[in-house]
C-alpha positions as CSV (number, residue, x, y, z in Angstrom):
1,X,-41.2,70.9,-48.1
2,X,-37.8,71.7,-50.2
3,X,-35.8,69.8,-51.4
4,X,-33.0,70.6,-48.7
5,X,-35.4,69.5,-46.2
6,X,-36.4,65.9,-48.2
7,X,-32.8,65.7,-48.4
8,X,-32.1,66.2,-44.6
9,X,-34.9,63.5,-44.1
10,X,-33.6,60.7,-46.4
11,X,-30.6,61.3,-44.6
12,X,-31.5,61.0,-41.1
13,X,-33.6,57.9,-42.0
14,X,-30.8,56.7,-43.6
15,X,-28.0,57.5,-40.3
16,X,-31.2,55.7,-38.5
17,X,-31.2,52.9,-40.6
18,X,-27.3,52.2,-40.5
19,X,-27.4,52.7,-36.7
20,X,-30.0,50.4,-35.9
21,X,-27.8,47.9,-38.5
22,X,-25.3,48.5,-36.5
23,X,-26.5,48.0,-33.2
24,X,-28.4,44.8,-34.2
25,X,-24.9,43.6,-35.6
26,X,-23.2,44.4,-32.5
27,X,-25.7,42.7,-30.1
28,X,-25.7,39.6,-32.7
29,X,-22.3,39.1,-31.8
30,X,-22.5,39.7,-28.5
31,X,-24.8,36.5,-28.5
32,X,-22.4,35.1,-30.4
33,X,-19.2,35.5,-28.0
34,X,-21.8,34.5,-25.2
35,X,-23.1,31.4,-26.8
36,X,-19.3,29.8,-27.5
37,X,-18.5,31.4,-24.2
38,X,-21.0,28.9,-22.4
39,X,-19.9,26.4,-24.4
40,X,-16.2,26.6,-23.7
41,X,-17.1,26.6,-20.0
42,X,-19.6,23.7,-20.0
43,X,-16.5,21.4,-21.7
44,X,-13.7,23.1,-18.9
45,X,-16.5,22.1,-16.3
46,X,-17.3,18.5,-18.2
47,X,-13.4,17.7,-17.8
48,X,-13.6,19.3,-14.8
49,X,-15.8,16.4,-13.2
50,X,-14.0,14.0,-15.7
51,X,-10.8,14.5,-13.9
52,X,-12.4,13.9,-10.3
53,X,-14.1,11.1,-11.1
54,X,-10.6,9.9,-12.8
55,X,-9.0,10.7,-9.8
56,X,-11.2,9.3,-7.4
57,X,-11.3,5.9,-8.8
58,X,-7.4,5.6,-9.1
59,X,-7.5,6.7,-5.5
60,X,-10.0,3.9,-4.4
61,X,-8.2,1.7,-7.0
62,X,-4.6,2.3,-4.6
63,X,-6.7,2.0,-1.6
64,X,-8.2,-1.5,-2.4
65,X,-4.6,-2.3,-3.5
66,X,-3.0,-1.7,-0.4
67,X,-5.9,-3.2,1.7
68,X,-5.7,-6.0,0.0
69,X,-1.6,-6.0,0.5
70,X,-2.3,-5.4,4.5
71,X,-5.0,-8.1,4.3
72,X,-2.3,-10.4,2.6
73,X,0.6,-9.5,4.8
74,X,-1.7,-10.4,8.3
75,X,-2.2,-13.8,6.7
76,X,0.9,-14.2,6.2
77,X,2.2,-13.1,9.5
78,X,-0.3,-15.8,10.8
79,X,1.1,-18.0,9.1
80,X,4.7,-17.7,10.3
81,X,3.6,-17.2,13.5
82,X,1.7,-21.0,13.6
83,X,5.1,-22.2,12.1
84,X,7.0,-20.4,14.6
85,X,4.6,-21.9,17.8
86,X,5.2,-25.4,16.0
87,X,8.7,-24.8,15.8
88,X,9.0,-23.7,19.4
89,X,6.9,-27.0,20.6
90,X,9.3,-29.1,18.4
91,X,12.3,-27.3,20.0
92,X,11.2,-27.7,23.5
93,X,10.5,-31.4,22.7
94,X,14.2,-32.0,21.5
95,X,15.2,-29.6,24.8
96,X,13.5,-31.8,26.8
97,X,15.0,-35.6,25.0
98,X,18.5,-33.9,25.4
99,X,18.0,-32.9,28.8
100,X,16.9,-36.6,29.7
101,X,19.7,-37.9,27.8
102,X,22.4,-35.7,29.4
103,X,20.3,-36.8,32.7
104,X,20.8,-40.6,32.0
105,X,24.1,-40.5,30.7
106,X,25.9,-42.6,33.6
107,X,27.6,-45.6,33.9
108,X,26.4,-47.3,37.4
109,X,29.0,-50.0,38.6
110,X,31.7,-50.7,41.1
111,X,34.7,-49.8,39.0
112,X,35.8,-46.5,40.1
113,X,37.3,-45.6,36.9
114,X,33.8,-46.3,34.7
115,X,32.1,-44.2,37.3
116,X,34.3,-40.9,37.1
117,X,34.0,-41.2,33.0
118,X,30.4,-41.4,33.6
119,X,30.4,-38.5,35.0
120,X,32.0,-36.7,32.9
121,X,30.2,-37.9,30.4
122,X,27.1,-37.2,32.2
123,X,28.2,-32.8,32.3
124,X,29.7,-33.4,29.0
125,X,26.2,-34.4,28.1
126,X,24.9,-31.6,29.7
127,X,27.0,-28.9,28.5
128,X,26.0,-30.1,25.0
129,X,22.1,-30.3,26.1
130,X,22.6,-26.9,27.6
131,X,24.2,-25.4,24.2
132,X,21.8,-27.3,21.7
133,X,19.4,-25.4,24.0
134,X,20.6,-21.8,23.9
135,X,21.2,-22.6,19.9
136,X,17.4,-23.3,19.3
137,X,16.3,-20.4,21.1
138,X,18.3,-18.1,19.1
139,X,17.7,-19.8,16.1
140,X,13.8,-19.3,16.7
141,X,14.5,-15.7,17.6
142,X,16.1,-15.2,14.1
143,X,13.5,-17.1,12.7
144,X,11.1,-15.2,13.7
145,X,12.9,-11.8,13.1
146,X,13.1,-12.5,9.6
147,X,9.4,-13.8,8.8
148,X,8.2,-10.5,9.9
149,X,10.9,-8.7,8.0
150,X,10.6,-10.7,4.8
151,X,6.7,-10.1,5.4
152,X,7.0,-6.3,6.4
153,X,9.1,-6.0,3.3
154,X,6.4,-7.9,0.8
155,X,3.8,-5.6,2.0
156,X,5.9,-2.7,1.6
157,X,6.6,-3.5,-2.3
158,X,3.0,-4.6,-2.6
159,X,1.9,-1.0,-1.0
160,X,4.5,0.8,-3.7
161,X,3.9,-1.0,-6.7
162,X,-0.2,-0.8,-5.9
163,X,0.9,3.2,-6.1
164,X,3.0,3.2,-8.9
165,X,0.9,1.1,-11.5
């Protein structure tokens, strides 16, 4: 062999050698880029489920919050309702006294005079029974309007403030 061809050799073993070099460098780093690739997507997918299970345990948190402000707002509407029947039992109870009042309101006798002021005392009595009447109604009606809207309006704030915290 000459020299020229020795030369040629060495030089192909040598473009061989760098080649292979470079092709082991290259697939190196493609292991590389793949390796911090997984890596970067196992941590997205880690705060991934992180950030559901965050989210679903503020979500049962506001849940249990406003079921508990629902449960809370029934009580309570049990509540005023019981005060409301006792209310109405006491009303009708004083409807009743003032209707027997207005009833017995007379004044028996022979003078003529004491007999016509008895009876107007007796529908002057009864007007009045008849207007203390209509007042208690109306004043349970109201009563009653605004325990459920003091009650509808606790449960709302409960509700938003359950949301908001």
């Amino acid at each position: 062999m000459t020299s020229w061809a020795i030369r040629s050799l060495a030089l192909l073993v040598l473009l061989a050698t760098h080649y292979c070099a470079y092709q082991h460098g290259r697939s190196v780093e493609r292991a590389q880029a793949a390796q911090a690739s997984a890596k970067r997507d196992s941590g997205d997918r880690l705060a991934e489920v992180l950030g559901e299970r965050s989210a679903r345990q503020e979500e049962q948190r506001r849940a249990q919050a406003q079921e508990e402000a629902r449960a809370h707002a029934q009580k309570e509407r049990t509540i005023a309702d019981a005060g409301a029947a006792g209310s109405d039992a006491a009303g009708q109870r004083l409807r009743d006294d003032s209707a027997k009042l207005a009833a017995t309101v007379s004044c028996p006798g022979t003078d003529t005079a004491a007999v016509a002021r008895g009876q107007a005392a007796t529908r002057a009595a009864m007007v009045l029974s008849d207007l203390l009447t209509r007042a208690d109604e109306r004043a349970g009606e109201l009563a009653q309007a605004y325990d459920r809207a003091r009650i509808a309006g606790l449960t709302c704030e409960a509700a938003y403030n359950a949301l908001t915290q």
